[in-house]
C-alpha positions, 0 to 999 in steps of 0.5 A: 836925648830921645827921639820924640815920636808922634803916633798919629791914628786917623779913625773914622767910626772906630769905637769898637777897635780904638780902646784896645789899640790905645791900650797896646799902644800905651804899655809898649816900652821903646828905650831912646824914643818919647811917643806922644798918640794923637788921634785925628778923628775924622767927623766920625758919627760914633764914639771914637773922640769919646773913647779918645779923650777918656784914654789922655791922648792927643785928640784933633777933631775934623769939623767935616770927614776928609778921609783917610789922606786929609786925616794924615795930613792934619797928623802931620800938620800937627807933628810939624808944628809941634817939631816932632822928629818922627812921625808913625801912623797906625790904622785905627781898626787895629790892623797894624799891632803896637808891638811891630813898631819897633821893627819900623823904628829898627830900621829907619835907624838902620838905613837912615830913610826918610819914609819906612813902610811896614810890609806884609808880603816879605816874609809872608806872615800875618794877615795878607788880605784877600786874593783880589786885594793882593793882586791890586798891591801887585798891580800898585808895586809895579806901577811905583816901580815903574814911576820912581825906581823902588820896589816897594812891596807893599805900597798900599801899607798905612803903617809907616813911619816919616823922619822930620823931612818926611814929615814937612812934606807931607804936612804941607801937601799930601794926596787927599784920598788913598794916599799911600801909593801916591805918597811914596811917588811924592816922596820919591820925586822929592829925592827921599830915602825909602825902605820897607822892613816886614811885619806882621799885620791882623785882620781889621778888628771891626768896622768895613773897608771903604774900597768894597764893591764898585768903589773898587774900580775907582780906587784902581783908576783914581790912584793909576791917574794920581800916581801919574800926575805926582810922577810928572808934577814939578 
């Protein structure tokens, strides 16, 4: 029987790069696994539900913006309630290609993780993000380490797959902004398998990041101080 799997993109004014994502997605052919695509459209201001609805995929609109964790969050809620056995979040600005799936998919069932994480800084190829971004990933790889024991590469990666477990979790409590280093203490502490397999990532295909500028620093302080707090929570 086929694994079912649930593609969940959370998208926040991603009408430019949303079509051809879609697209990419719907022509991969994965044998063994039924994908379903739900995009989490978090209040955005353009097009994006629009573009959603018009390409016959899941759409969960937000009444108000969450950001990227309560996104997430409401992808998994989705995929627990519907008994999805895999979970698969791709970004919806186009950095992380359809066609690298598979790499993620090949090595859940190699290593039977609950939590695979898509990394860029293994093989080195692709798009790697600018120098003061890398050196933030480093700081993030370090700190994780320090918390849980796993050297993660690439802890700040939003392509990522969760298995059914996984999954439960994270419907149930999941970090409300910047999520992804925080998540992997969380997983973590509840005792779940994590693996990182390389993949090739591109350069975001339009919109603007939301860690620009002063908002740099309170990313760096804000996940230091919830990275901590997830390490010691009961």
């Amino acid at each position: 029987m086929a694994q079912t799997v649930l593609v969940i993109i959370p998208c926040y004014n991603e009408a430019v790069a949303l079509p051809g994502l879609l697209q990419e997605l719907k022509q991969i052919q994965l044998p063994g696994y039924d994908i379903s695509i739900a995009v989490v459209n978090d209040a955005s201001k353009d097009h994006t539900a629009a573009v959603a609805r018009s390409n016959d995929v899941i759409v969960l609109d937000l009444p108000v913006n969450l950001g990227i964790g309560g996104a997430m969050q409401t992808g998994f809620l989705y995929a627990h309630t519907n008994n999805f056995d895999l979970a698969l979040q791709v970004d919806g600005d186009g950095q992380h290609p359809p066609s690298e799936i598979c790499k993620l998919l090949q090595c859940k069932a190699a290593t039977d993780a609950n939590v695979v994480v898509g990394s860029r800084f293994i093989e080195k190829a692709g798009f790697q993000s600018s120098f003061t971004r890398r050196i933030g990933i480093k700081y993030f790889h370090w700190l994780n380490r320090i918390f849980t024991g796993n050297s993660i590469y690439d802890p700040t990666s939003g392509f990522r797959l969760l298995d059914k477990k996984a999954i439960a979790i994270a419907a149930r409590s999941y970090p409300d902004e910047y999520p992804e280093p925080e998540s992997l203490v969380l997983f973590a502490r509840c005792g779940f398998r994590i693996s990182e397999t390389p993949v090739v990532m591109k350069e975001r295909f339009g919109g603007h990041s939301s860690i620009r500028h002063l908002a740099t620093l309170y990313y760096f302080v804000k996940v230091t101080i919830a990275m901590f707090f997830a390490y010691v929570r009961q």
